[in-house]
N, C-alpha and C positions, 0 to 999 in steps of 0.2 A: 518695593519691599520684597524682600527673596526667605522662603519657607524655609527652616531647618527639615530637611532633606533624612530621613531614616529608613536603618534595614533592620530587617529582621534575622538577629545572629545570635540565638541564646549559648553557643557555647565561646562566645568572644567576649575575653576579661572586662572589655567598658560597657559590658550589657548592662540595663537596667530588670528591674523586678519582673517585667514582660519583654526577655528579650531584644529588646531594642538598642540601635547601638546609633547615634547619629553619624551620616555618611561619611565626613571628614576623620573619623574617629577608629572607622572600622578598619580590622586586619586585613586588607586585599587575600585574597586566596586567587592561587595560583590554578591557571588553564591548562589540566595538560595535554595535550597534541599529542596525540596516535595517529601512525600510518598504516592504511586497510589496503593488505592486498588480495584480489581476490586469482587464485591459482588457475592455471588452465589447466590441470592433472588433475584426475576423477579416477574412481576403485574401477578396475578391466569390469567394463560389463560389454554382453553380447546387444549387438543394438540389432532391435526387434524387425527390422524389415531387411537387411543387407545381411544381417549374421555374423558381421563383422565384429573380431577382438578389439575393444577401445577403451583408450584411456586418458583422450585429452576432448577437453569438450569441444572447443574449433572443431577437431575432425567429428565428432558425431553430430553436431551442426550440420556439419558439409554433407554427413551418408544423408542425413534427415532430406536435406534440401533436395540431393541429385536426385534422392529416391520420389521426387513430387508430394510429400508431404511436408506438415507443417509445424513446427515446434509451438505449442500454445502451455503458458502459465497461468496463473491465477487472475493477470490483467484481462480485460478488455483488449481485443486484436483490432483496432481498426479495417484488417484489409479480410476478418471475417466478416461477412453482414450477419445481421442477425434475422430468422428465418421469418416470414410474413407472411399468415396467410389470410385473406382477403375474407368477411364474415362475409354469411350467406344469406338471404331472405329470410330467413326464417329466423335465424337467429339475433337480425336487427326490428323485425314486427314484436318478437317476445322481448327484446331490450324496452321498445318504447312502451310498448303496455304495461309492464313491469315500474317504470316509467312514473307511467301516469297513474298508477296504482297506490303507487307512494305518496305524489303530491295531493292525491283527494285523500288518504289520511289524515 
């Protein structure tokens, strides 16, 4: 036994009083398909360690790299670690007292 099938399409003429329109019934609407290009030209900025006039991003990539630094965004950098520093005596005797401070509450 197969379910009548419904969308929700209040502005499609075979809607009912709660917008509903059964699936065979509805007006397909059309997908439209944009193409994203993203440019390699960028506004002349001075790039901050070479000094260098630029204006395509490949090349300020390239000053960035030759110059031994590192281009970082708002991701995560896998090939940064992130810095660790190791707690101290003291700091782990005050963790557990604190600790057990709580659970005899």
């Amino acid at each position: 036994m197969s379910r009548a099938r419904f969308l929700y399409r209040p502005d499609d003429p075979a809607a009912n009083e709660n917008g509903m329109v059964p699936a065979h019934l509805a007006v397909s609407r059309e997908i439209q398909s944009t193409t994203y290009i993203i440019s390699d030209t960028m506004d002349h900025i001075k790039h901050p360690v070479t000094g260098a006039m630029i204006d395509s991003k490949a090349e300020f990539r390239a000053h960035t790299r030759i110059s031994g630094c590192v281009e970082v965004g708002t991701d995560r950098q896998a090939s940064i670690p992130k810095p660790r520093h190791a707690p101290n005596e003291i700091d782990i005797v005050n963790d557990v007292r604190r600790s057990i401070a709580e659970l005899n509450r």
